[in-house]
C-alpha positions as CSV (number, residue, x, y, z in Angstrom):
1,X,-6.7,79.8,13.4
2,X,-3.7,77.8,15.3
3,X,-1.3,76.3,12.3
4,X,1.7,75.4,13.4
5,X,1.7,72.1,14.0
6,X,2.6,71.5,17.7
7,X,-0.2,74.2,18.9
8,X,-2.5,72.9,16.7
9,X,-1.4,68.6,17.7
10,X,-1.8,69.8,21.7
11,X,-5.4,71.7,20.8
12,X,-7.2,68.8,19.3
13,X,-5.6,66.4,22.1
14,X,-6.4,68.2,25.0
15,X,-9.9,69.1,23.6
16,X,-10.5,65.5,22.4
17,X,-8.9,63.7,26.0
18,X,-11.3,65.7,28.0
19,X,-14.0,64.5,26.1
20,X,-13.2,61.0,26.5
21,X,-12.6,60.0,23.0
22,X,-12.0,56.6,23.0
23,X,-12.0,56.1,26.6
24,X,-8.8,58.5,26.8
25,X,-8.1,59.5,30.5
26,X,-5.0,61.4,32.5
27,X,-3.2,58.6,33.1
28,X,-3.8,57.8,28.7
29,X,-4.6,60.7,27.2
30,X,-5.4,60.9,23.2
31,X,-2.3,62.3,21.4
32,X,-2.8,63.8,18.0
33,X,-0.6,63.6,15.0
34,X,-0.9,65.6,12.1
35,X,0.1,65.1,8.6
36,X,2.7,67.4,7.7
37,X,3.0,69.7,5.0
38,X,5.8,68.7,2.7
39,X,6.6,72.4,1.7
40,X,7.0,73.6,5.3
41,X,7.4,70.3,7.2
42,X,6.6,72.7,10.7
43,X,3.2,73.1,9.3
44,X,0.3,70.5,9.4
45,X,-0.9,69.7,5.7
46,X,-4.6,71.6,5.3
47,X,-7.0,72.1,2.5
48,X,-9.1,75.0,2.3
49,X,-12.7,74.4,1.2
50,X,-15.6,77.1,0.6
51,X,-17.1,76.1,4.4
52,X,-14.3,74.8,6.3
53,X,-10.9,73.8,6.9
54,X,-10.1,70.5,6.7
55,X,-6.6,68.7,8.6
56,X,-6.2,65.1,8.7
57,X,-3.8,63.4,11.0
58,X,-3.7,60.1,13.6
59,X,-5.3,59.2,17.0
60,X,-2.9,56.8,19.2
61,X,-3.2,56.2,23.2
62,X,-0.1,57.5,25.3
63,X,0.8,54.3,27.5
64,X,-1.1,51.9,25.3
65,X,0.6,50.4,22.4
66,X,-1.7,48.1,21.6
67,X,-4.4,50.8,20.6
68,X,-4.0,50.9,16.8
69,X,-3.4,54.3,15.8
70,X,-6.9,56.1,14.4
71,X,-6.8,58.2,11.0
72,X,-8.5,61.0,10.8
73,X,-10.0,64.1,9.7
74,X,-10.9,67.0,11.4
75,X,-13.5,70.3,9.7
76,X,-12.8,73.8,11.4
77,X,-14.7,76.7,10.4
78,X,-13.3,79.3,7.8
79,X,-11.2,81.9,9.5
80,X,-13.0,84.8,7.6
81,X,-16.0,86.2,9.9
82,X,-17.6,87.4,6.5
83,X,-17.1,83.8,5.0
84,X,-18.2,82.4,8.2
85,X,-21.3,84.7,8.0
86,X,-22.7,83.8,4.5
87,X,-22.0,80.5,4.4
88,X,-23.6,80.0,7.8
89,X,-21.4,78.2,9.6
90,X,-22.4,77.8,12.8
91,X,-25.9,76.4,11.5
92,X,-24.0,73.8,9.1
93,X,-21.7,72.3,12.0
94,X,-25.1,72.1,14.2
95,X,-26.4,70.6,11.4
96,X,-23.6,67.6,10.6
97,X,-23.1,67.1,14.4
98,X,-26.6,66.7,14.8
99,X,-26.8,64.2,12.0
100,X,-23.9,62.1,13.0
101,X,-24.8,61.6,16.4
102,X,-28.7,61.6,16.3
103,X,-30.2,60.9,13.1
104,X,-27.5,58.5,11.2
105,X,-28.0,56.3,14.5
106,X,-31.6,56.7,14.9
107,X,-32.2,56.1,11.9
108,X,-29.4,52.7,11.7
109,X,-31.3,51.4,14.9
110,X,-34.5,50.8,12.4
111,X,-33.1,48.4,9.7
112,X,-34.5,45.1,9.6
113,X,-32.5,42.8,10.9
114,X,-29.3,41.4,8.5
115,X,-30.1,44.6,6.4
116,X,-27.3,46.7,5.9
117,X,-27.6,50.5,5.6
118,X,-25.4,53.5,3.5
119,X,-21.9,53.6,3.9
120,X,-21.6,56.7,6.1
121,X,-18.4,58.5,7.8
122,X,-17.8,57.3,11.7
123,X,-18.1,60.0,14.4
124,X,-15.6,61.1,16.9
125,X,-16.0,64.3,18.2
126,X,-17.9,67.5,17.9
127,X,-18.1,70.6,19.2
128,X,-20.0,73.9,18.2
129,X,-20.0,76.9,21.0
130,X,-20.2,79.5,17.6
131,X,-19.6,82.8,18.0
132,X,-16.4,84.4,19.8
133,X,-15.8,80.4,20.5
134,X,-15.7,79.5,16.4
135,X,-11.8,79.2,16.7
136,X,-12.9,76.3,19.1
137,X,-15.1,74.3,17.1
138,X,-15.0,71.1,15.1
139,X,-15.8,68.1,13.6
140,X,-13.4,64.8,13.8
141,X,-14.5,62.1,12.1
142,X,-12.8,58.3,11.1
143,X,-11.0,59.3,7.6
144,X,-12.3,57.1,4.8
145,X,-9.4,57.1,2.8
146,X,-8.3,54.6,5.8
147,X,-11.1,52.0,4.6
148,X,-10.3,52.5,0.7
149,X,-12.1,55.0,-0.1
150,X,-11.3,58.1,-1.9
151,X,-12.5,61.3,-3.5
152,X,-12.5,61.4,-7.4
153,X,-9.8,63.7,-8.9
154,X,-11.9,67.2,-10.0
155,X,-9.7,67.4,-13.1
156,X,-10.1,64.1,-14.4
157,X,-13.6,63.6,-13.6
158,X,-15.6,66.4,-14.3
159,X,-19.0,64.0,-14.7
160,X,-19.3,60.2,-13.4
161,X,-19.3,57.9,-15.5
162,X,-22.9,55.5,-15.7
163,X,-21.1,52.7,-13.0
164,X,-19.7,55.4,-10.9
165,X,-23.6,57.2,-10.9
166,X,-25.4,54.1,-10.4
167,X,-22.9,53.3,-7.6
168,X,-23.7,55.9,-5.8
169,X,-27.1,56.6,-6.6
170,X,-27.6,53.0,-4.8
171,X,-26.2,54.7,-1.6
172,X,-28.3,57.8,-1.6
173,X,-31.6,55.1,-2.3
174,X,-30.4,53.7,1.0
175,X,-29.8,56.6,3.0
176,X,-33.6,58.0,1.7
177,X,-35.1,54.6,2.4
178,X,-34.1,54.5,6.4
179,X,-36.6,57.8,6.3
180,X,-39.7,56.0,5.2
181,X,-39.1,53.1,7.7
182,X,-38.2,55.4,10.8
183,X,-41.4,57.9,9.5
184,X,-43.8,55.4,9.3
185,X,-43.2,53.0,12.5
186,X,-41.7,55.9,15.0
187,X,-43.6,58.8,14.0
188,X,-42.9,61.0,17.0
189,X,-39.2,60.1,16.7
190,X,-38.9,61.3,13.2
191,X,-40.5,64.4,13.7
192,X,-37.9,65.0,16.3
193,X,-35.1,64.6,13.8
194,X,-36.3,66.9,11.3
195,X,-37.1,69.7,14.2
196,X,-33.8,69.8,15.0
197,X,-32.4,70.4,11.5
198,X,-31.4,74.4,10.7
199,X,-32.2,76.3,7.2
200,X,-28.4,77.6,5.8
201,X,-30.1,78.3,2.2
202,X,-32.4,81.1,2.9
203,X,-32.5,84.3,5.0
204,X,-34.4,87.4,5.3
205,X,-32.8,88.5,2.0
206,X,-33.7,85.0,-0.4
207,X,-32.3,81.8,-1.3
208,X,-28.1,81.9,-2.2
209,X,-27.9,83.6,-5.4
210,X,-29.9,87.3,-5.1
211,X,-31.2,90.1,-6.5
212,X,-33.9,87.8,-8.8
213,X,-30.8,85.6,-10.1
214,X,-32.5,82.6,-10.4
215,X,-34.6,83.8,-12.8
216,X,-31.9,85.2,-15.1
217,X,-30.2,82.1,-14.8
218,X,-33.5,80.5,-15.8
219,X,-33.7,82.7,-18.8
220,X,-30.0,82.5,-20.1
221,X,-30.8,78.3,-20.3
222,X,-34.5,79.0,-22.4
223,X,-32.9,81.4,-24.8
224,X,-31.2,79.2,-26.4
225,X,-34.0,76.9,-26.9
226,X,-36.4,79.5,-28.1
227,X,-34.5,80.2,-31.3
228,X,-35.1,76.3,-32.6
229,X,-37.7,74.6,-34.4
230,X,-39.2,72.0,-31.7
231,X,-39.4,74.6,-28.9
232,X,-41.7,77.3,-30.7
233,X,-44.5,75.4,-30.4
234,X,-45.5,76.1,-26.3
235,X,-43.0,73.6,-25.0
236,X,-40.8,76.2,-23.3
237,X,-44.6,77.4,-21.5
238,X,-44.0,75.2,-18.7
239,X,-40.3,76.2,-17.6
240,X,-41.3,79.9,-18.4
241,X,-44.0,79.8,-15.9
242,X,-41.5,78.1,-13.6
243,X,-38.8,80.6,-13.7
244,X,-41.1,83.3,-13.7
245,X,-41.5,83.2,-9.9
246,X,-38.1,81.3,-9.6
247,X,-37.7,82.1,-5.9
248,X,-41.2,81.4,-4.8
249,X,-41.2,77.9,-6.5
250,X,-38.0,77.6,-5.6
251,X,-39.3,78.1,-1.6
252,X,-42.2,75.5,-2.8
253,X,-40.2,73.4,-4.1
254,X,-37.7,72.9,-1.0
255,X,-40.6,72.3,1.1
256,X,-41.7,68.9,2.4
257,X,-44.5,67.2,1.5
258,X,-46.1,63.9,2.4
259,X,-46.4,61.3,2.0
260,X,-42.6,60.8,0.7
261,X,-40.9,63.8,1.8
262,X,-37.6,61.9,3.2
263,X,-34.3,63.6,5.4
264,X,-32.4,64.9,2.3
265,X,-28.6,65.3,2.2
266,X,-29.1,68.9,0.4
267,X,-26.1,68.9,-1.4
268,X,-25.1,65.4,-3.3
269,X,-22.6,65.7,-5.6
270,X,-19.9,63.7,-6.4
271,X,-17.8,66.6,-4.6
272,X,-19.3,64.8,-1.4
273,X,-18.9,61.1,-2.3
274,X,-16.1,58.9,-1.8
275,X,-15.9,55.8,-3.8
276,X,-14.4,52.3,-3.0
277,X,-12.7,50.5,-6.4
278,X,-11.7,46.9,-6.8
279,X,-8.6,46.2,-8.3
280,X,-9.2,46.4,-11.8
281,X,-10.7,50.2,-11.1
282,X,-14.6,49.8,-11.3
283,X,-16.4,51.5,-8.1
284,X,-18.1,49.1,-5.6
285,X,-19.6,51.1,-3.1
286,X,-19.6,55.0,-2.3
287,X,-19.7,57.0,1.1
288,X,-21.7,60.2,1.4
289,X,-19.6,62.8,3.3
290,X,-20.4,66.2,4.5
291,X,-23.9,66.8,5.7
292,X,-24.1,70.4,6.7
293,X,-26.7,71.2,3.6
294,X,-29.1,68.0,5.0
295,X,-33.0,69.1,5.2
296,X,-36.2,67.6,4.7
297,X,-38.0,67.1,1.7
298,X,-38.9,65.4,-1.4
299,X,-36.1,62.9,-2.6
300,X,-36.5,64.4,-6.1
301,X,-34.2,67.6,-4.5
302,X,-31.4,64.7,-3.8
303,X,-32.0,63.2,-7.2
304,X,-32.2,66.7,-9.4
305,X,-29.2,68.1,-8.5
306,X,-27.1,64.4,-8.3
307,X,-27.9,63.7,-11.5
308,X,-27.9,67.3,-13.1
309,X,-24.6,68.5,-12.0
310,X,-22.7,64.9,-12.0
311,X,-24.3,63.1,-15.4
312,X,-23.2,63.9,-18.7
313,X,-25.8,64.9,-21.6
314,X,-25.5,61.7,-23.1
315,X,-26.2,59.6,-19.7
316,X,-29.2,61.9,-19.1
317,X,-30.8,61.3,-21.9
318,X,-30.2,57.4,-22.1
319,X,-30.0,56.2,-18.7
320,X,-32.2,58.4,-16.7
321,X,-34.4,55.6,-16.2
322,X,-32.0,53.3,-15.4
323,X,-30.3,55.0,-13.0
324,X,-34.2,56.2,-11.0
325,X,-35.2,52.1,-11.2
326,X,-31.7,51.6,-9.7
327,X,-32.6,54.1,-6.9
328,X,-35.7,52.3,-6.3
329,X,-34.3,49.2,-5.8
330,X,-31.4,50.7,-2.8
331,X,-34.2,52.4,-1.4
332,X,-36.5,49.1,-1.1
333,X,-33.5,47.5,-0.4
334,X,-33.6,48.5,3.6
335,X,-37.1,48.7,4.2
336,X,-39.1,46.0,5.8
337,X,-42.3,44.6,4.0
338,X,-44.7,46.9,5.4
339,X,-43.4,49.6,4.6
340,X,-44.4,52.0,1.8
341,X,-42.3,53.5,-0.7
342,X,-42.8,55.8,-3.9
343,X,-43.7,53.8,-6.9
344,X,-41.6,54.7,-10.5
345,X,-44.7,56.5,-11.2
346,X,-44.6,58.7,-8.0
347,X,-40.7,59.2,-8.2
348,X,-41.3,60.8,-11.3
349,X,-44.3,63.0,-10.5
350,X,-41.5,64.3,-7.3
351,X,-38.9,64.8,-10.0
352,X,-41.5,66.6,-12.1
353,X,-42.5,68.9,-8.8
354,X,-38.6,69.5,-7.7
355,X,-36.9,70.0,-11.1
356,X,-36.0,73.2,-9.8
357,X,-34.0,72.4,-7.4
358,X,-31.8,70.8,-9.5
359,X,-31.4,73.6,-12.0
360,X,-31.2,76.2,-9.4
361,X,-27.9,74.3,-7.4
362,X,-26.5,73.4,-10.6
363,X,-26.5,77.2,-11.9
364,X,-24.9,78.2,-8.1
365,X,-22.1,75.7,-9.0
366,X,-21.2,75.6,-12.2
367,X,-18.6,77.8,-12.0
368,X,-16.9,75.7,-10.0
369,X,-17.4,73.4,-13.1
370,X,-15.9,74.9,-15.4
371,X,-13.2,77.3,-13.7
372,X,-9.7,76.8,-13.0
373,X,-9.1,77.9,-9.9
374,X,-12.3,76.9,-7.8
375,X,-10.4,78.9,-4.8
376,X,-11.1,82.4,-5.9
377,X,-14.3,82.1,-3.9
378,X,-12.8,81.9,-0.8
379,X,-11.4,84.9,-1.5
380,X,-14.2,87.2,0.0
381,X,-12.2,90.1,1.4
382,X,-12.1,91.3,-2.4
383,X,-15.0,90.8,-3.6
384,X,-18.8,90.1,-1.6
385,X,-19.3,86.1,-2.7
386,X,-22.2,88.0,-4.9
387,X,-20.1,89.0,-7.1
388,X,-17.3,86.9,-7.5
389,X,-19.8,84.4,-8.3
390,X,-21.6,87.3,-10.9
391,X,-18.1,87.9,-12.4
392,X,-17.3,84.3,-12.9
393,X,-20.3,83.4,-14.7
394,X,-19.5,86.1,-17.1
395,X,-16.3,85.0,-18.0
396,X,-17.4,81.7,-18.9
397,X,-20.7,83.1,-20.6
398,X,-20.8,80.7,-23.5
399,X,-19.7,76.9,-21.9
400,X,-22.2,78.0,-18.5
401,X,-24.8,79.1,-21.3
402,X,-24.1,76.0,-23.2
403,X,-24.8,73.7,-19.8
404,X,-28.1,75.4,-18.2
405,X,-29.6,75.0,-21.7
406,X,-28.8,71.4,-22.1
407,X,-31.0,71.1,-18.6
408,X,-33.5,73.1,-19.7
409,X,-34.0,71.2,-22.6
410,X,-33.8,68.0,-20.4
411,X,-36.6,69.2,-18.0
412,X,-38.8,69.8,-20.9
413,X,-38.3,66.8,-23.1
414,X,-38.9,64.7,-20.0
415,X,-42.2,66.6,-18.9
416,X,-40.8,68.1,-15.5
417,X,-42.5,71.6,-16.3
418,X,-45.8,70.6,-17.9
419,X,-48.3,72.2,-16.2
420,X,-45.6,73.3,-12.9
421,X,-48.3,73.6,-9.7
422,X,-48.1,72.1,-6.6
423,X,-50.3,71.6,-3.9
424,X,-51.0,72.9,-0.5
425,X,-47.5,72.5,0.9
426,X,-46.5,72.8,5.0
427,X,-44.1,74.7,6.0
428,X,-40.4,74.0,6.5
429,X,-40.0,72.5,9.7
């Protein structure tokens, strides 16, 4: 991968002036700035994620001042073929790119009229060739942090707090709610959408974690609860039976079905929102970022894992509600009259049905949660991401122990594995 800065500055605008960004042309090409890295002022400034790299810098205009310079932020693909590999990265830019430029605009164009959808990341540029190309590819987008809005600090906020939740709960409502809308009146369209979107969860081999981990992780959250009092008396039955064919349900539970099966952003967690704050500090409105993980399926996926991984104990138990009759409001809040959306009833009967999902992404990443250097998964030339993850969970054994049973004992106490069946379900598309 090109680092220094000039190589990487002439790159992005030659790649981004032949493209046309911004109606750039020979005689005005786009000329790239990056930010600089303040240790080594001759590199650009660069944060390594698990699935990409990501450099921010400015878009001006040669020869025309008066073209205000841009800010923003460019993905490139991990440099590690293995990394690249596992993670899937060809299929998750296909997947962004294809949201960005298709569905987020498609699905814009079918708001009522004065209605105003999800705050949502501006496209520049894409391009994904994969392969021997994957040095090559990449995402540019507008940078937020331009408009005010800003990624919470990991450290300091390891859960939301109930404004920041219901803050951006309200966005992801409106992102689900431009589904029904675009589903129902454009039927052919919608199907389109969804057609084009690419599995990165499962291969040939199972979902992420292997080797029948689910289910352990299933079990190491109902041990706990086995050994008291209220959960001897065939509560635990339901979640047992669930776990029992983790994967299976797991596949069941990730695919769509009608009628409220809605485009999914697969991976919402506060890790992927950007808040705005007035001035005395209380969030206003959030942005959803990064949508390689987006799929179709039941909104209760979305919801699971949001509020799972991002709510504390406390909020889980008290607001719960509040926070689902919150996301029914967003979502009704962009569809036109004649639309139809899932009642409180029928949001809770998803939940109920998708639980899983939940559980299962919070148990991949609560590592992530708990350790101190999140980075040691990108290290994959010393260990397969298997085990790393494997190893890392062990260390922790008693606060990750200590988390999956406090879900586990929220799935049961609110009814989400009574009775676990589902119906005839269609494949994923």
């Amino acid at each position: 991968m090109i680092m220094s800065c000039e190589l990487l500055e002439g790159w992005v605008s030659k790649t981004l002036s032949a493209d046309g960004v911004f109606g750039s042309c020979g005689a005005h090409p786009v000329v790239f700035e990056t930010e600089r890295d303040p240790r080594h002022t001759s590199r650009t400034k660069q944060v390594q994620c698990l699935s990409s790299l990501m450099v921010s810098g400015y878009l001006r205009m040669a020869g025309r001042e008066q073209f205000a310079p841009v800010r923003v932020t460019i993905k490139l693909k991990p440099t590690i073929e293995l990394l690249r590999t596992v993670l899937k990265s060809d299929r998750q830019f296909h997947n962004e790119m294809h949201v960005y430029k298709t569905v987020v605009p498609t699905l814009l164009e079918h708001l009522p009229d004065g209605v105003d959808g999800p705050s949502l990341p501006t496209f520049v540029f894409g391009k994904n060739d994969g392969g021997s190309g994957h040095n090559e590819d990449m995402i540019v987008l507008e940078d937020p942090r331009a408009l005010g809005y800003a990624v919470l600090a990991e450290r300091e906020h390891k859960h939301l707090d109930y404004d920041h939740l219901a803050v951006a709960i309200t966005t992801l409502g409106r992102f689900h709610g431009m589904s029904f809308t675009v589903k129902q009146k454009n039927p052919v369209v919608f199907r389109k959408l969804v057609g084009n979107l690419r599995e990165i969860q499962w291969d040939e081999d199972g979902w992420l974690v292997k080797n029948n981990g689910l289910k352990s992780l299933g079990m190491r959250g109902a041990k706990p609860l086995m050994e008291l009092e209220q959960y001897q008396d065939g509560k635990l039955k339901g979640f047992l039976a669930m776990i029992r064919e983790a994967d299976r349900n797991l596949k069941l539970a990730m695919t769509p079905k009608e009628p409220f099966a809605v485009i999914c952003h697969g991976d919402f967690n506060k890790c992927n929102i950007m808040f705005k704050h007035d001035e005395y500090g209380k969030p206003y409105d959030a942005m959803i970022t990064e949508f390689t993980a987006v799929r179709y399926g039941s909104p209760g996926l979305d919801l699971s894992y949001f509020l799972y991984k991002n709510a504390t104990q406390e909020v889980q138990n008290e607001r719960w509600d509040d926070l689902l009759a919150v996301y029914l409001d967003a979502v009704m809040s962009v569809l036109p009259e004649d639309v139809r959306a899932p009642t409180s009833g029928q949001l809770h009967r998803e939940l109920r049905l998708h639980a899983l999902y939940g559980y299962a992404h919070l148990s991949f990443a609560v590592p992530n949660m708990i350790n101190e250097n999140p980075q040691e998964l990108l290290e994959v030339d010393k260990l397969t991401l298997q085990n790393q993850l494997a190893n890392r969970m062990e260390a922790a054994d008693e606060k990750i122990t200590a988390i999956l049973s406090a879900t586990v004992r929220h799935i049961i106490d609110r009814g989400y594995a009574e009775q676990y069946e589902f119906g005839n379900p269609i494949g994923f598309m």
